[in-house]
C-alpha positions in Angstrom: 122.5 111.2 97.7 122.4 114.6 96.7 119.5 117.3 96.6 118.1 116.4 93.4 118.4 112.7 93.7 116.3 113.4 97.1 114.1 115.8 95.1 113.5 112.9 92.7 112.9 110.5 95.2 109.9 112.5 97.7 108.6 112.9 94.2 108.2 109.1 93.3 107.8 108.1 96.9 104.7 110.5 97.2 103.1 109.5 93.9 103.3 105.6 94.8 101.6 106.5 98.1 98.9 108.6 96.6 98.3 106.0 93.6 98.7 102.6 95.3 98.1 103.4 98.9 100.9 100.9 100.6 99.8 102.0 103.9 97.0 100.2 104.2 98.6 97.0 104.5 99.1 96.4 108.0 102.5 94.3 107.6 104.0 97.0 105.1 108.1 96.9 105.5 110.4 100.0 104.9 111.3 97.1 102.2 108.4 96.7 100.6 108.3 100.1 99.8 111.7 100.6 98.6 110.5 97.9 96.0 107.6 99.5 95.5 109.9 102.4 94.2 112.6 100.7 92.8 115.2 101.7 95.4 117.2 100.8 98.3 115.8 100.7 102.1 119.1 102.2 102.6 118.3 105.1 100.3 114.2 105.4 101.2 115.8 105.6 105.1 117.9 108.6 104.3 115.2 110.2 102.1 113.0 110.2 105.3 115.1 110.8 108.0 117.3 113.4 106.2 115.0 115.3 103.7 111.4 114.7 104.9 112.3 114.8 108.8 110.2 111.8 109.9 111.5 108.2 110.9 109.5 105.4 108.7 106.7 104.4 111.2 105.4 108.1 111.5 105.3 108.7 107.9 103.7 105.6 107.1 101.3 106.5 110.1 100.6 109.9 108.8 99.1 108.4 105.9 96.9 105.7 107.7 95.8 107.9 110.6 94.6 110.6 107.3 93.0 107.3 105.7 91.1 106.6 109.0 89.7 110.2 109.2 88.8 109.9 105.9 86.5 107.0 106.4 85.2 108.0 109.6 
């Protein structure tokens, strides 16, 4: 993928979090949220470990761990 496809993607993939809040499923697969987005595990894997820096658990974590605080 290149830079804008990546662009593109953090875009989509950071709305769909914000809007449907996967994370809060506790048996949510890298898969399910490459359906979510309508794109490949393969291409969500490279979007996080390439342009956003973080493996899948810790940015899924992020968000539940901010979700948690939020509710405290």
């Amino acid at each position: 993928m290149d830079e804008d496809e990546l662009e593109e993607l953090h875009k989509r993939l950071i709305e769909y979090i914000e809007a449907n809040k996967p994370y809060l499923n506790p048996m949510l697969k890298m898969s399910d949220l490459a359906t979510g987005l309508n794109c490949s595990s393969m291409k969500l894997s490279q979007l996080l470990n390439i342009y956003i820096k973080e493996n899948y658990y810790d940015f899924i974590n992020k968000y539940r761990l901010e979700e948690f605080k939020k509710r405290l």
